[in-house]
C-alpha positions in Angstrom: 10.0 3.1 -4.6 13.5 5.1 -4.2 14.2 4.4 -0.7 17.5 6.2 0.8 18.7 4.8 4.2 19.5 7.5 6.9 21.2 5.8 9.8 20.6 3.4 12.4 21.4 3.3 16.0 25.1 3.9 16.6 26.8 0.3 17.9 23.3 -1.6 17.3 23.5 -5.5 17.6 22.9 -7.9 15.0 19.5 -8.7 16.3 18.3 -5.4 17.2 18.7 -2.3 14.8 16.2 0.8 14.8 17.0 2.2 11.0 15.4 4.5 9.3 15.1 5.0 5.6 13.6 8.3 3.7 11.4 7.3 0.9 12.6 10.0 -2.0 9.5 10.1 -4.1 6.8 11.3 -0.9 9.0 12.5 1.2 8.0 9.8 3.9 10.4 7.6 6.7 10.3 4.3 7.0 11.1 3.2 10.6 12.0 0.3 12.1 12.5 0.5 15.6 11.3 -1.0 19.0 7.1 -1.8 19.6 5.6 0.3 22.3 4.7 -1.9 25.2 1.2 -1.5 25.8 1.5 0.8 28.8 2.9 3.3 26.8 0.2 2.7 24.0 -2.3 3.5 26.9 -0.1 6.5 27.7 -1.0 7.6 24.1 -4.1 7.1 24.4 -4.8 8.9 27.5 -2.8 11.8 26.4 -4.9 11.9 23.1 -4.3 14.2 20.3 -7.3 16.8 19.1 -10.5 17.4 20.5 -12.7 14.7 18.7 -10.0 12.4 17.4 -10.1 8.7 18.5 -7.9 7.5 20.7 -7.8 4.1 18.7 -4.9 2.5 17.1 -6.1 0.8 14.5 -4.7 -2.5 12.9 -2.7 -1.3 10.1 -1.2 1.5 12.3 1.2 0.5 15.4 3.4 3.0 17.9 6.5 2.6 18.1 9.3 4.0 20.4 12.3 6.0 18.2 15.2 5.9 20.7 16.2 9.5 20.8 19.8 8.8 19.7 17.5 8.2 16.0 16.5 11.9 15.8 20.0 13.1 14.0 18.8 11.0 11.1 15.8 12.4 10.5 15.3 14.8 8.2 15.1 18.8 9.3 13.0 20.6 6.5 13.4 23.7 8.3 17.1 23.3 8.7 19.4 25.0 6.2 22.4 24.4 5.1 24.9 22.2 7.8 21.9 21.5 10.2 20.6 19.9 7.3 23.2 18.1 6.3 24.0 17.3 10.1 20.6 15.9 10.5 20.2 13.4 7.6 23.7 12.7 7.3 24.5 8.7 8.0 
C-alpha cells in the first residue's frame, strides 16, 4: 500500500492529531480524526441517507467528525490546476 500523507490539523497537540493520508493505488483516504459522540451518530441516523438504506452502523464501520479546518487536505478531483494543488497540498 502506497500511502501519501496530506496534512493534519494546523498546531495539533501531541496527543490529538486528525491526519489524513491518500492511499495512491485506490484512490481512498485514510482518516484519523475525532469519534462521533453518540448523539451525533443518532443525528445520522435520524437524518438517514436513501430511501431503503439502513440506518445502521455496523461494527467494522464508525463516524467520525473531520474538523472542517481538514477539508484543504482533501483531495478536489474536480479542481484543476492551483485548486488542486491548493487542496491536497500539506
Amino acid at each position: 500500500m502506497a500511502l501519501r500523507f496530506l496534512g493534519i490539523i494546523p498546531n495539533t497537540p501531541t496527543d490529538e492529531s486528525p491526519t489524513i493520508w491518500l492511499d495512491e493505488a485506490t484512490g481512498d483516504l485514510l482518516i484519523q480524526s475525532y469519534k462521533a459522540t453518540p448523539e451525533e451518530v443518532r443525528g445520522c441516523q435520524e437524518v438517514g441517507s436513501i430511501p431503503g438504506h439502513s440506518t445502521d452502523v455496523p461494527d467494522h464501520e464508525t463516524v467520525i467528525r473531520l474538523p472542517k479546518v481538514m477539508l484543504k487536505y482533501t483531495p478536489c478531483p474536480n479542481c484543476s490546476g492551483e485548486e488542486a494543488s491548493a487542496a491536497t497540498s500539506a
